[in-house]
Phi, psi and omega in degrees: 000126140314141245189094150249157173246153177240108179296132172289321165275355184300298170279006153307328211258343175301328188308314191266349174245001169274298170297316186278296182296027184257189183305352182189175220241010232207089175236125138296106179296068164280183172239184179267101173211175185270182177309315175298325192295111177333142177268123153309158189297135179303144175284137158216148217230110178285119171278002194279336167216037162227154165294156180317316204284309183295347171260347162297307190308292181307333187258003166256346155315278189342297177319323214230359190212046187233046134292022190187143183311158208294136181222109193311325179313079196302153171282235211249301177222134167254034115239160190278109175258106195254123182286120181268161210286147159320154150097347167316149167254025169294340236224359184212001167244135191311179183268140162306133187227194185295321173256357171235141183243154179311204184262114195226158178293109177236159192251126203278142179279154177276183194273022146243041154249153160264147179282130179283147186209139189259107172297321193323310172292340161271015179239324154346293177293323195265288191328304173297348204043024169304059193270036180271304192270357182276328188286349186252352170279324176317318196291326173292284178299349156281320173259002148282328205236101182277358179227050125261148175246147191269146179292145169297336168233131190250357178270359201290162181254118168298163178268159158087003212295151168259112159311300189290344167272319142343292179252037191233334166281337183289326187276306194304340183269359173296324174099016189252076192283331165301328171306283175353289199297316175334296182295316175314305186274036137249351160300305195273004175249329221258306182259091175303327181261051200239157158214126165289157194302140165294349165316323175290317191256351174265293151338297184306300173322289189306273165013258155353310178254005148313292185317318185253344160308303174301290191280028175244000141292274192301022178240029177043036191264083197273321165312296145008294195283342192238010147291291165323296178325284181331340218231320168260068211271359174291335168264012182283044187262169170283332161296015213207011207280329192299341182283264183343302201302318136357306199281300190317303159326312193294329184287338177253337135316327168238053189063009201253023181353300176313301219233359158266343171302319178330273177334303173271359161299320186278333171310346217228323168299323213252305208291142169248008175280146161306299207277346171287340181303286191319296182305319177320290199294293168349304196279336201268351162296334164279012170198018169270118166318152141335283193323323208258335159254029150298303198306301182305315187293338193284009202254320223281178199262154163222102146343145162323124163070010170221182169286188167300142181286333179279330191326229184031285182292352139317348347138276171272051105301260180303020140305292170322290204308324195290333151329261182316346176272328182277002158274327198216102194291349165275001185289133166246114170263113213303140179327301187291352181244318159326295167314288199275359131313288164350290172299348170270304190296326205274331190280314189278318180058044177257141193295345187284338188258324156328342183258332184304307180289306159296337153294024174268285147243066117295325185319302199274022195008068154267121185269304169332321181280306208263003162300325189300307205306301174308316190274009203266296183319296180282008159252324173272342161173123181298062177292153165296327167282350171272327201284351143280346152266352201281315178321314187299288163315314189275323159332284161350298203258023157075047148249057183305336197284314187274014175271326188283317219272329184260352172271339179316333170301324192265013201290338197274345179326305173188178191295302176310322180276343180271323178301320174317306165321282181310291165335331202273323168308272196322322171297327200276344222271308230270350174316136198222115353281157204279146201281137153323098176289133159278165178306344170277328166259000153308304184281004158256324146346285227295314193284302187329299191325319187259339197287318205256025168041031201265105193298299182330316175304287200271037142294292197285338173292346165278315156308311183306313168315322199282317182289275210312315228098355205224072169339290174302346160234018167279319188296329163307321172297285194305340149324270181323304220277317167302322147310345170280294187225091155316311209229035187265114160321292191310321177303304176287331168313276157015283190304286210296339196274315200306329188308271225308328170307252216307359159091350178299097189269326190300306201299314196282311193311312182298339180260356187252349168271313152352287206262028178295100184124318164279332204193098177291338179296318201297294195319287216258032175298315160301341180267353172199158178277133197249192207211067237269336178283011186277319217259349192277140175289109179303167171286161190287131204290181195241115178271099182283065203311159329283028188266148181296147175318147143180118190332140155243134200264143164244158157289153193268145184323156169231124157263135194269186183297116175100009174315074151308092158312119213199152151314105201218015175266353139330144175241112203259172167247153163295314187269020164241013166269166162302183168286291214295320172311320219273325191261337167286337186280328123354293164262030165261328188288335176298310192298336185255002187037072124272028237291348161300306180291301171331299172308334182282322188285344191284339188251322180282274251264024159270007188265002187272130147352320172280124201288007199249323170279351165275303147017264179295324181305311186275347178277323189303298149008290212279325189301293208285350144306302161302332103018277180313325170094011190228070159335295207282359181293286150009282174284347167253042181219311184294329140338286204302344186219159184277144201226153175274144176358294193279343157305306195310313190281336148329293190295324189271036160235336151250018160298274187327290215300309176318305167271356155317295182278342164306315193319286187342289186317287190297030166066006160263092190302305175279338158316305173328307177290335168301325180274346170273309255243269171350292207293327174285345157294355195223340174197154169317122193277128195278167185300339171263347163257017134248354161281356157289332178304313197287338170281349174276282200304322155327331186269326184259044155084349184262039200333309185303303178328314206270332164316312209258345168276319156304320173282011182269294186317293172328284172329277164025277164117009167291149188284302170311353180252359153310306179285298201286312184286304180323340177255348136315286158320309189281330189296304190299000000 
């Protein structure tokens, strides 16, 4: 049995561009249904006091409701299915298509008369060798005419043939319908009382508004496409789907969501070809709510013995929903299609859906999810988007070094991916206290930096020169980043401190005239002691298009214990100071992360008489050793004076970690562990040194070990134990 639909806006808009302008104020709406089916009630419509839109709205509630008052409001389904009664001939003939025309009313001969019967469509079809629609056209002529019998050959040349009709079917299977209309009306000039089969003109017709229905979809003239419907509602059929689907696109383009859901709904109710079912859904996951594809899911079908037909295509649903969530961080994706991404990226191992999960939560600054998701991504294949987004996380978790180190190769990628970068410089610059760099990789830095005129990086390449030392090119950065950004402060502060070190007086006065008014510290620089790594600016945040801003972070200063404050950028010798001068001045310079000059005052003020000032002087000592990144130095400072109980354990406990991790880095695993072994004899092993245990084990091959130490961490609720089984997992 067969199905045409009839559209609620379809026919709205038919109402008004058919209806509102005609002769009278009175329209009658039918539907396609046969003679026994109630004609709906006529609509009557003032066109004098509503607007088009608004008399569109009224005639087709009315159509669809009309028992109840006019309600503009669609229900549950906008659209009307009028079903045809058995013995119909909608109902024993495929539905109109480009090669079948509907059905149309002809009046059966009584049974001693013979039937005239227009063959001409039949010979149509056998000609074409189309022999699907030749059987449905007989079938279609048998039940208008029952005492015809079909020629045994339908290609035989008949006595009587209308040759001009003949070939008036010949231009219509060409698709040359103007040609079609032509010959009629030059026929109909040359024979005034000829008239073509309606048959013909019902083919024609439908066609035609195939025709303009299609290209006014593919010119994306989506008004058009539900205009076209309306004036043809004979294609609104199962024989018809590429047509629906159209309609259903034109309706979702244009906000009309509710009723492009209509649409593939009635697809799914009526239609039985598989593939067309399967494709249904497919095209309505792009422009369909979650909510409008429950409804659509709640349609499928499941063969004997087989799965569900959609089962697949959930698939690319949450693919999709995990999309749309990564534009818009308020979007929430219902748990089960998350999950079931989840099960794909672990099962499939394709990267793509892993990058999907990481931008998923990063959105949501799961830094933990989305690092595993990234590095998951960026392990099965090196792209730019992941290794930006995995840079962006770890930027985040204030691991800027390995953030530098995987983006630099994607830094040229895109726009996104170079903020990223840079961000990631700024961040490595602004670590406190600031990291050794090797030379290489400053100077692979150095050049971005300068290519993308980017004030925040080289602010911070100028602070990091002031931690070197190395003055004449802490002054050359903030130069530039001030040549950049006139009104960067921080920049100028920056500038006016390295001037005054440098003796530059003329410079700090000119930069203090500038900035008169705008900037009390610059103005009162001579005037108090100053305190500039206390004063630097993190970098600014960063936009990684379409990822969300994010802020970049420093570690926070470590003070040591007994810390003073005192004047100490002046450049002095220590060991023409007292001892007691000598040890404030020490932690002043710790305090300014100068931890070398520190140790020299720290070595002068170890000359005193006093044991409490020797003390602190060999407790300062071992800090600024450690700093510095020079262990065994430490320790043998930590040696020198008798230390109180809780200083000792203090210093040998980050001594040890302090050669943990040294080990590590050079790739010696069982020093690490020994020394992690030490160090937990004497304080509680903290959380980032049992995941170095656990990649030292990892490393040397002892996987159960490094398991168990992660899922320890994990249980937690550390990101690193996170990480750490998840590097597991790709290893296996």
């Amino acid at each position: 049995m067969r199905f045409s639909l009839i559209a609620l806006t379809v026919l709205g808009v038919a109402a008004v561009g058919l209806y509102g302008l005609g002769r009278q104020s009175t329209v009658d709406v039918g539907m396609m249904t046969s003679s026994v089916t109630p004609t709906p009630p006529a609509v009557k419509v003032d066109r004098l006091q509503v607007s088009p839109a608004e008399r569109t709205e009224r005639v087709v509630a009315q159509l669809l409701y009309p028992n109840r008052e006019a309600d503009t409001r669609p229900g549950p389904s906008a659209l009307v299915i009028a079903q045809a009664p058995p013995g119909s001939a909608s109902s024993t003939t495929s539905p109109p298509s480009a090669n079948q025309p509907p059905a149309t009313s002809v009046a059966v001969p009584s049974q001693d008369q013979p039937p005239v019967v227009d063959e001409s469509a039949l010979r149509y079809f056998a000609a074409r060798g189309d022999t699907a629609r030749l059987q449905a056209e007989i079938s279609r002529l048998r039940t208008l005419y029952p005492n015809w019998t079909p020629p045994a050959d339908p290609l035989a040349v008949q006595v009587g043939t209308d040759r001009q009709l003949e070939n008036m079917w010949q231009l219509y299977a060409l698709s040359r319908y103007a040609d079609v209309r032509r010959a009629i009306a030059d026929r109909q000039a040359a024979e005034p009382g000829w008239q073509p089969p309606a048959d013909l003109l019902e083919r024609l017709k439908l066609a035609e508004g195939r025709a303009a229905l299609v290209a006014a979809s593919d010119a994306r003239n989506y008004d058009g496409v539900v205009q076209a419907a309306a004036e043809n509602p004979g294609l609104l059929t199962c024989s018809e789907v590429d047509v629906l689907w159209r309609v259903a696109e034109a309706f979702a383009r244009t906000d009309r969501p509710g009723r492009a859901r209509d649409a593939y709904v009635y697809i799914l109710n009526n239609c039985d070809n598989a593939s067309e079912r399967y494709a249904t859904l497919q095209k309505a996951i792009d422009v369909l709510s979650v909510d409008m594809l429950e409804e659509l899911l709640a349609k499928e079908r499941t063969p004997a013995g087989g799965q569900p037909e959609f089962e697949p295509l959930r698939d690319d649903i949450a693919r999709r929903l995990v999309a749309d969530g990564n534009t818009d961080p308020k979007l929430a994706v219902p748990e089960k299609y998350l999950t079931r991404l989840e099960r794909l990226a672990e099962a499939d191992g394709m990267a793509s859906d892993a990058l999907l999960l990481g931008w998923y939560y990063y959105r949501r600054d799961n830094l933990g999810g989305a690092e595993r998701w990234f590095r998951r991504a960026f392990g099965k294949e090196e792209t730019a988007s992941s290794a930006e987004g995995l840079a962006l996380t770890l930027v985040a978790q204030k691991s800027p070094v390995e953030a530098e180190t995987v983006l630099y190769r994607w830094r040229d990628s895109s726009d996104g991916s170079k903020q990223a970068y840079l961000a990631a410089v700024a961040n490595l610059l602004a670590l406190d206290p600031p990291p050794i760099l090797q030379q290489d990789v400053l100077q692979r830095m150095a050049p971005v930096v300068i290519a993308a005129r980017n004030t925040d990086a080289a602010q911070q390449f100028g602070w990091y020169a002031r931690a070197m030392r190395q003055l004449q090119t802490a002054t050359e950065w903030f130069g530039a980043a001030l040549s950049w950004k006139p009104d960067d402060e921080p920049s100028a502060y920056g500038l006016a401190l390295t001037r005054n070190d440098l003796g530059d007086r003329a410079g700090v006065a000119g930069i203090q005239r500038a900035w008169a008014g705008r900037s009390e510290r610059i103005a009162r620089l001579n005037e108090v002691a100053a305190e500039p790594r206390t004063s630097r600016q993190p970098p600014a945040p960063v936009q990684a298009a379409p990822q969300p801003v994010q802020k970049a972070a420093r570690m926070p200063v470590q003070k040591a214990a007994g810390t003073r404050h005192g004047q100490c950028w002046t450049t002095e010798d220590p060991l023409r100071m007292p001892p007691d001068a000598a040890l404030a001045r020490g932690w002043c310079l710790m305090d300014i992360n100068r931890p070398l000059e520190a140790a020299r005052s720290f070595e002068a003020a170890y000359a005193s008489t006093s044991a409490d000032i020797r003390s602190d002087a060999a407790y300062g000592k071992s800090l600024a050793y450690l700093r510095a990144g020079l262990t065994d130095k430490a320790s043998v400072a930590a040696a020198d004076a008798g230390q109180t109980n809780k200083r000792a354990v203090e210093l040998q406990t980050a001594i040890l970690a302090d050669r943990a991790v040294n080990a590590f880095r050079l790739g010696r695993y069982r020093e690490a562990l020994l020394a992690l072994d030490q160090r937990a004899q004497i304080a509680p092993e903290q959380t980032d040194l049992m995941a170095l245990r656990g990649y030292a084990h990892l490393s040397l091959g002892r996987t159960g070990d490094a398991r168990r130490i992660f899922q320890a961490l994990a249980d937690m609720g550390d990101k690193a134990g996170l990480r750490g089984l998840a590097d597991i997992e790709d290893m296996d």
